[in-house]
N, C-alpha and C positions, 0 to 999 in steps of 0.2 A: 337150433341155429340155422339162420337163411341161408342161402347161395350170398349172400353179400358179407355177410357173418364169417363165413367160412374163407372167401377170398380174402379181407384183413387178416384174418388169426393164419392164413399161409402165409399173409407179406410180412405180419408182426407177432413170430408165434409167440408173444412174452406178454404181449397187450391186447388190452379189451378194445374196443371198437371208442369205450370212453376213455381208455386212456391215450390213445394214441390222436382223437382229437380232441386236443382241449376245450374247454367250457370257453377259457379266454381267448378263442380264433372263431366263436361263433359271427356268423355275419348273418343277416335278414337271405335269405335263399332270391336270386337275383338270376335272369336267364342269360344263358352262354351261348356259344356257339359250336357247333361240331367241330372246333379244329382237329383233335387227333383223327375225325373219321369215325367216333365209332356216338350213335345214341348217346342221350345222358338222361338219367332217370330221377323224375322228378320225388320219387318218396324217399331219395336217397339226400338228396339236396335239403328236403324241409327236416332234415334232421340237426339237433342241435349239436353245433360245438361242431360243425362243418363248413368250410369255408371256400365260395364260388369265384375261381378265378377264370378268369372270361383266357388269359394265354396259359401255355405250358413249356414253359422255359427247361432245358438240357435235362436240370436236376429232377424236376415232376415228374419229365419221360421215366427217368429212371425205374421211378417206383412206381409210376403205373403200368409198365411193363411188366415189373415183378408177380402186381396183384393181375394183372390183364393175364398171364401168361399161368396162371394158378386156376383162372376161371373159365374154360374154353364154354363150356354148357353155358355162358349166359348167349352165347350166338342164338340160342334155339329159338325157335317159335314161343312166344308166351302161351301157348295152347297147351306144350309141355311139361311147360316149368311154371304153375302158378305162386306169388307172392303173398305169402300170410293167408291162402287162400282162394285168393282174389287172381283172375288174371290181369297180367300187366301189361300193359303196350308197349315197352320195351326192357327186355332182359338185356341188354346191353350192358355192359360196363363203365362208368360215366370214367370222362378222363380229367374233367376240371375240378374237379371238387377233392379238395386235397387241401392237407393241415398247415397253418403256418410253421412252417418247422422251423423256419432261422428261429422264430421267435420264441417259442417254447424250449427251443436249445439253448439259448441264452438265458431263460429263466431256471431250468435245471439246472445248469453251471453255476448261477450265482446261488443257487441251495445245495449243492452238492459239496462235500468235501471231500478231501483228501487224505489220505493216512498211510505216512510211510513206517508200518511193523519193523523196527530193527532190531534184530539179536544184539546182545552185548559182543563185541569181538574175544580174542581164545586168552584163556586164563590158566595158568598151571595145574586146575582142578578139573579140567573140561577130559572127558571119558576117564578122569582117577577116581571122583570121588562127587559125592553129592554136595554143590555148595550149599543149598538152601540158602537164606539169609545170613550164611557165618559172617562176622564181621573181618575186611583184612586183605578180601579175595580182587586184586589189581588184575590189571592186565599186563602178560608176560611180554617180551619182545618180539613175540608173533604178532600178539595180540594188537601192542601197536600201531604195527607198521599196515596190520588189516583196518583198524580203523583210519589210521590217514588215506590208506586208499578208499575207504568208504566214503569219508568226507570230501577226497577230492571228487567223486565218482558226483556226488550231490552239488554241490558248488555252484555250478551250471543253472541250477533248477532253482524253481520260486519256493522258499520255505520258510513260514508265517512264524509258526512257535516249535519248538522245540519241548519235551516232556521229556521225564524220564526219571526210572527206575532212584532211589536215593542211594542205592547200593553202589560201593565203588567200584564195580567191572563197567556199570550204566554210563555212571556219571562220567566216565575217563574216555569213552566210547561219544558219548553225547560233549562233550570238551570237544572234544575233535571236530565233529561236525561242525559245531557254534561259532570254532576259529575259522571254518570254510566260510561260513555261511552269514557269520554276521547277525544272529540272530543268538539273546541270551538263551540259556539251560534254565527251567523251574523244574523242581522234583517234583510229584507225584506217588503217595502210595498206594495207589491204585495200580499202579508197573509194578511194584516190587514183586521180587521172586513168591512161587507161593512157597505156604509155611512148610517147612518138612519136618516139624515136630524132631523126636526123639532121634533120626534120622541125619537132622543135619551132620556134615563133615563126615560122615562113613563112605568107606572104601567102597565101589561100586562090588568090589570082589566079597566084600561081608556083605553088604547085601542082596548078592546072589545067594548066600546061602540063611537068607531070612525067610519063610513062607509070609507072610506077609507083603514083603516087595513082589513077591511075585503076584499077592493077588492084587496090591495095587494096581499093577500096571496091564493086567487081567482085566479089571473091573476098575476103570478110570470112570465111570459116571455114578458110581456109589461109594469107590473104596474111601476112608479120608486115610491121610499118614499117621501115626502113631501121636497125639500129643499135637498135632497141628492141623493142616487146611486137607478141604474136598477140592479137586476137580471145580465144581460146580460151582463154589464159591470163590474161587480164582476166578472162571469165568465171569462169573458176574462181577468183578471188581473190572475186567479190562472192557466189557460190552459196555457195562455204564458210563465208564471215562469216553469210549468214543462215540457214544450216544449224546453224553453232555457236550462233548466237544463240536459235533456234526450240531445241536443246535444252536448254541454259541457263537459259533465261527464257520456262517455257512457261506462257502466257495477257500477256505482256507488249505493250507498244505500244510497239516501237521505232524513233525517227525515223534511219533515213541518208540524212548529206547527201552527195554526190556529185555525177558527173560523165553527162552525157547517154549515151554509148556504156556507162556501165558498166549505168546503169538500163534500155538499150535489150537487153545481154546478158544482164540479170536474168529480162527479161520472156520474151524468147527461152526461156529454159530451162524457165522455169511452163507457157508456153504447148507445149512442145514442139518450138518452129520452129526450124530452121538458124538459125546464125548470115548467111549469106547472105538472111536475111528481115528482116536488122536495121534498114532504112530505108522496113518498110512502114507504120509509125508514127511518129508527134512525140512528143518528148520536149522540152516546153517550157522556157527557163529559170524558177525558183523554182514549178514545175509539182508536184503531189504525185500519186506510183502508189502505189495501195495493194494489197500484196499479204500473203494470211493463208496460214499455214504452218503442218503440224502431222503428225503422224503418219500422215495419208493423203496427202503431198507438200506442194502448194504450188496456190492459185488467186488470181486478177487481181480485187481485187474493186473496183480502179477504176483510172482511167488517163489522167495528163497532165494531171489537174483542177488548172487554174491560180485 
């Protein structure tokens, strides 16, 4: 990696030199003028997918400050500091040659999507008993009154489609929103809770004393429940719904309502963590994660906001 290598990856430690200028802001390398004051270097300009603006408008200072103020050695003498080998006639910093960024901002947004993770809101079974998919499981009069304040909480906001769990804690939780927001409810069983086999409807206090619940929740990225789903396979039903969905409906805001372990394996997979790292966060009920997706993956851009 160059001294020129090194100054982007401080301004943009997340992107490569090619992602941060696009292919589509290349321009023919065209000569500027010194306005910042400092040299501009010409093997830096005949690079593709780099783009030569003759001014430097408030916003460009911005960040050619950032990378200018990361790279103080390019002042030196090119006697010190040769380029690919070669010396150069100016280690300076060029200040004009910078990406079109409205424009690639505007092009990520329209492929980006949006995804609001909501738990279903509190049901009379929440810390009694494991519901699994029982059939039956409403929402109590907490449960409610948490979801109209979730819906009013959304109202506000732009919200395309709505998804959700077919289970009734989901669907009563997703009603609510629908009536904020103007926008119908379709089920999906790709939400639905996962399966907990022989498990379903047991007391959380019997299955303390099962050695099995124990190693399930020990060993979330191998255990499966007794008679039903793995971890893994839960996962994979929620990452493909918002994979399908991010292609689909790209720049959209889509709410799914669902089940706490599935939004805890959603997050898992953005962030990178084992499934075994699934209980180092809350996943409140009628709680909203917001996560944005798009052709460079997937990031958390908030979490558990009740």
């Amino acid at each position: 990696m160059d001294l020129l290598d090194q100054a982007v990856e401080h301004a943009y430690p997340v992107a490569t030199p090619q992602q941060l200028f696009s292919d589509e802001t290349a321009d023919e390398p065209r000569a500027a003028g010194d306005e910042d004051g400092l040299a501009h270097a010409s093997r830096l300009a005949a690079r593709p997918g780099m783009r030569v603006a003759t001014g430097v408008d408030p916003g460009r200072r911005s960040v050619l400050r950032r990378i200018r103020s990361a790279a103080p050695l390019y002042r030196r003498s090119r006697q010190e500091y040769p380029v690919d080998g070669q010396a150069s006639s100016s280690l300076f910093l060029p200040v004009s040659i910078v990406p079109d960024r409205a424009r690639e901002r505007a092009r990520r947004r329209r492929m980006t999507s949006t995804f609001l993770l909501v738990r279903h809101a509190v049901t009379d079974d929440v810390d009694v008993r494991l519901s699994g998919r029982r059939p039956g499981v409403a929402l109590n009069a907490v449960g409610r009154a948490q979801a109209d304040r979730l819906a009013a909480s959304l109202a506000g906001g732009r919200i395309d489609t709505i998804l959700a769990s077919p289970l009734e804690r989901t669907c009563e939780t997703a009603a609510a929103i629908a009536a904020a927001v103007g926008v119908p409810v379709t089920t999906d069983d790709a939400l639905l809770e996962i399966d907990t086999g022989e498990w379903t409807g047991t007391s959380f206090a019997a299955l303390h004393a099962d050695p099995r619940w124990a190693r399930w929740n020990a060993e979330r990225a191998t255990a499966r429940c007794p008679g039903g789903e793995s971890m893994g396979e839960a996962q994979a039903r929620i990452i493909g719904l918002i994979a399908r969905e991010a292609a689909t409906r790209p720049g959209a805001t889509v709410v799914l309502v669902t089940h706490s372990d599935l939004i805890r394996a959603a997050v898992c997979n953005v962030l990178g963590l084992g499934l075994a790292d699934l209980h180092r966060f809350d996943i409140d009920p009628a709680s909203v994660t917001r996560v944005v997706a798009g052709e460079r993956g997937g990031r958390i851009a908030s979490m558990n906001v009740v």
